[in-house]
matplotlib code that plots the C-alpha trace (Angstrom):
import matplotlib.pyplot as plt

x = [-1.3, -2.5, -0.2, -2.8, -0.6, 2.8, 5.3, 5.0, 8.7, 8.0, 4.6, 6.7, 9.3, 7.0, 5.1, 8.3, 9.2, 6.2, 6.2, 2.7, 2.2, 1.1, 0.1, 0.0, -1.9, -1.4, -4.5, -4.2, -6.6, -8.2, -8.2, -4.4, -5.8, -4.2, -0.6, 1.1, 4.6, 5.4, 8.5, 5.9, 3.5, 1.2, -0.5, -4.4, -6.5, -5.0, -7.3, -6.9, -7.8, -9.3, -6.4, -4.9, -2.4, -2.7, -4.1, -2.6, -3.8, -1.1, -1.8, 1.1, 1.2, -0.5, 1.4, 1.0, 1.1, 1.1, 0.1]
y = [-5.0, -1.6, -0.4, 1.6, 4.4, 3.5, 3.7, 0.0, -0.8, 0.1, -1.3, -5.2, -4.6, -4.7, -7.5, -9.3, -8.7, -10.2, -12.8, -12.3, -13.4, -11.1, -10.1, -7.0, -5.3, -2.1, 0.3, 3.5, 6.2, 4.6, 7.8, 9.4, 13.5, 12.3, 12.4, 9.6, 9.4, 5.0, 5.3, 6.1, 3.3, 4.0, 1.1, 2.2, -1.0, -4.1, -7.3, -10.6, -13.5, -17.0, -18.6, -16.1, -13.8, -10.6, -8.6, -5.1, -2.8, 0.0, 3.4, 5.6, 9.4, 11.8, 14.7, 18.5, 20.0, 23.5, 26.1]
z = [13.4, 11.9, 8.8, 7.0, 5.9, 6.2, 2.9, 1.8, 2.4, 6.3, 6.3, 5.0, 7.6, 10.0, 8.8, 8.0, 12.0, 12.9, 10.6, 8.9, 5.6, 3.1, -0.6, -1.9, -4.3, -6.4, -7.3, -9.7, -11.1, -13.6, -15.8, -16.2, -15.2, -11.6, -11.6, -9.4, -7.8, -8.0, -6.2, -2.7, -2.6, 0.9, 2.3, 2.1, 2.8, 5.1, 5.4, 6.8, 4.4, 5.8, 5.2, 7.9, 4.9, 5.6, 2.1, 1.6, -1.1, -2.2, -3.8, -5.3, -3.5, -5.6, -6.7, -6.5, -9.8, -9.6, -12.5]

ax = plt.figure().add_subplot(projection="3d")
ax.plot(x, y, z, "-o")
ax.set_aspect("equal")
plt.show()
């Protein structure tokens, strides 16, 4: 199941339906010069550990800041 770049509240529906286990874990800029909207969380890496749990890494949508 492919749900590199779905919203995360899709991308767990869909893995709910299909009754995969998951974890899911957030990355951020390390340095706050990128601005970042939490509420939209994007699914941007999807493993599957040995134990069979699917491991999702989430990144917030960037914003557009205009000058």
């Amino acid at each position: 199941m492919d749900i590199i770049g779905y919203l995360l509240p899709e991308a767990e529906g869909r893995l709910k339906a299909a009754k995969v286990r998951y974890t899911i874990e957030k990355t951020a800029p390390t340095r706050d010069f990128f601005k970042v909207d939490d509420s939209q969380l994007y699914v941007i890496r999807q493993k599957i550990n040995a134990a069979g749990e699917m491991q999702i890494v989430v990144a917030a949508k960037m914003r557009k800041e205009v000058s």
